[in-house]
N, C-alpha and C positions, 0 to 999 in steps of 0.2 A: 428107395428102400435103404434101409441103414445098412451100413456095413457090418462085417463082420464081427462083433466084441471080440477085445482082445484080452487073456487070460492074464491073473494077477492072483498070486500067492498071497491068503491072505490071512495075517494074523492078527491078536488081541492083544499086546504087551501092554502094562502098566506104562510104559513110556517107549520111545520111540520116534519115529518120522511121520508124519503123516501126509498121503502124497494130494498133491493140490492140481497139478497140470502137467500135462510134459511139451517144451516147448524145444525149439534149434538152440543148441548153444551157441551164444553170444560170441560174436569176432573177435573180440576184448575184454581178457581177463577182470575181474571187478565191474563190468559195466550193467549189471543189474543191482536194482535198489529197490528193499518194498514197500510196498505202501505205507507201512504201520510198523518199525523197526522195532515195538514191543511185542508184535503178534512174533517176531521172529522167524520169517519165511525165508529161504536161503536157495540157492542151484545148486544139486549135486550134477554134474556132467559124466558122461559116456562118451566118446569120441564127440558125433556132432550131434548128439540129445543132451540133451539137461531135464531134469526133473524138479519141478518148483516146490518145496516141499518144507513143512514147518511142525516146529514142535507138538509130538499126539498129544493132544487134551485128554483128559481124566478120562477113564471109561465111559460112557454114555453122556460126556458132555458135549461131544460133536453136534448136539441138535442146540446146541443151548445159542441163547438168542447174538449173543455177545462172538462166539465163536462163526458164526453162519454169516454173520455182516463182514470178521475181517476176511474169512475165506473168500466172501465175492468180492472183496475188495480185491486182495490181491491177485486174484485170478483177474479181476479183472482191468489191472495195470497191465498184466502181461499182454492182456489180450490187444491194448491200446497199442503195445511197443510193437506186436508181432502174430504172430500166427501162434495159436493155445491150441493143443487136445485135452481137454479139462476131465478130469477123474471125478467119478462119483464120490462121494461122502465112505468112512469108515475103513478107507485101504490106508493102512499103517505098515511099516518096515521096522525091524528093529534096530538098522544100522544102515549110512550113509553105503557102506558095501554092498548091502543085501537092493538098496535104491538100481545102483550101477547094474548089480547081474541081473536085475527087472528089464533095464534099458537096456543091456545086449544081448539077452534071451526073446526078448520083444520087437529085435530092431526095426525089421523089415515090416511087423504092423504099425508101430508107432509111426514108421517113418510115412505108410498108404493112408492113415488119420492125416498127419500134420499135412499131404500131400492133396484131401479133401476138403479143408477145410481151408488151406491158405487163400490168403488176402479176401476172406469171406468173414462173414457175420451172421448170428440169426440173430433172428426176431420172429415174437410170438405174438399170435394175434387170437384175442377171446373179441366174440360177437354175441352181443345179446339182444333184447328184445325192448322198445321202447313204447311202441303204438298197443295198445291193452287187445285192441280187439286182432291184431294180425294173425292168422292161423298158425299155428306149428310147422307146419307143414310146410307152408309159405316160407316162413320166415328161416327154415332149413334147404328151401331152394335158393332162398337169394344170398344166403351164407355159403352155400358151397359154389354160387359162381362168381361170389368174391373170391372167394378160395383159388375157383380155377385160373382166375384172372390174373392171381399176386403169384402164382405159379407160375402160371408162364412166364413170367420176369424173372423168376430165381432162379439159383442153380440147382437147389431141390426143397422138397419140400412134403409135410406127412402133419396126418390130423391128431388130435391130442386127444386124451378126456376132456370133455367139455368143461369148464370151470362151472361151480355149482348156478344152477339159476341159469344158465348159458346154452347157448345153442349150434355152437359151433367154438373151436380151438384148433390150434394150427401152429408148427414152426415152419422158416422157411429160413432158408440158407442163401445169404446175399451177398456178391460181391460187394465190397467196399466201394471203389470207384462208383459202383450203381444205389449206394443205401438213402441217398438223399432222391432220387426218381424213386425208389421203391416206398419210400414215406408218405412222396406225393401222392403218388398213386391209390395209396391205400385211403389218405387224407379226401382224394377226388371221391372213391367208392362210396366212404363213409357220407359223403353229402348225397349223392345219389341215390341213398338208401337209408332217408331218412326214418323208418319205422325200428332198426337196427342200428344198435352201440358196438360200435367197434372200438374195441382197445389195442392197440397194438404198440408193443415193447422192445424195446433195445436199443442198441445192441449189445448180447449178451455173446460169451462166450459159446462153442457149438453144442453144448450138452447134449438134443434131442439127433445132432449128426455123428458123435462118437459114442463107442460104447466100451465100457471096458468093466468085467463081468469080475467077480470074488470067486478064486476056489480054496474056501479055509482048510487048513492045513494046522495040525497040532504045534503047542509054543515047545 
């Protein structure tokens, strides 16, 4: 079961910060670098949080296609250096200040996120349907005891909306030390269950294991 979302003041400013992850701050001053030094993603720190945060795009350019790649970019540098609670899309600050009293108003859930999620990974997994004649039915039992199966190896783990055309979707929350046996594993299922396309991705930051909710608040 997901945990708790954690609350986030949220505004609309023409410009501003836009928040991207909030990770441990760094041992050594300077020691983060992003991806893409034109997207302009920087740390704002709080004692020992930082918040990975880059300049807010135009109003309603957040979706645009250019924006949405360097965002997983750089979230997902972080995620390679260290432990991420990655933020949803459209939480904007209007000032590197207003970032900080996020993160020391927030501490102690940031801190039970980053606390969830360390030295883990998810990966999502879509299963679909290859053999024409396989019943529905069927083919939703043997997806849910893949399911059960890639479950018991993770440290957790919940089912998605189905991707279209799909029959089954899934993230699951993996130790790192465990991601290449959990690959296997899913790689073993998927031949075992030839009638059935299994996709499965990552590792991605834990999006589907943190949650952190907007409560808009006038500019």
């Amino acid at each position: 079961m997901p945990p708790d979302p954690i609350p986030l003041r949220r505004r609309a400013p023409a410009h501003g910060l836009t928040l991207l992850a909030v990770v441990p701050a760094p041992a050594e001053e300077g020691a983060w670098e992003p991806a893409d030094p034109a997207f302009g993603s920087e740390l704002v720190e709080e004692g020992d949080l930082a918040a990975l945060v880059a300049p807010a795009p135009a109003p309603g350019a957040d979706a645009a296609p250019e924006h949405v790649t360097a965002r997983h970019w750089e979230v997902h540098r972080a995620l390679l250096r260290g432990d991420v609670a990655p933020a949803p899309v459209g939480i904007v600050f209007d000032s590197a200040d207003d970032v900080r009293a996020f993160l020391a108003e927030s501490h102690a859930a940031l801190h039970g996120a980053l606390d969830r999620v360390a030295d883990r990974w998810e990966f999502r997994l879509h299963v679909g349907v290859t053999e024409q004649g396989l019943a529905r039915q069927m083919a939703l039992d043997l997806s849910t005891h893949i399911y059960a199966e890639l479950r018991r190896i993770s440290a957790g783990a919940m089912t998605l909306a189905p991707a279209a055309g799909g029959v089954l979707s899934a993230a699951f929350l993996v130790e790192r030390s465990a991601s290449v046996a959990f690959q296997d594993r899913a790689e073993v299922l998927g031949h075992l269950n030839g009638a059935l396309a299994l996709d499965l991705t990552g590792p991605w930051p834990a999006y589907d294991f943190v949650h952190m909710h907007a409560v808009t608040t006038s500019a």
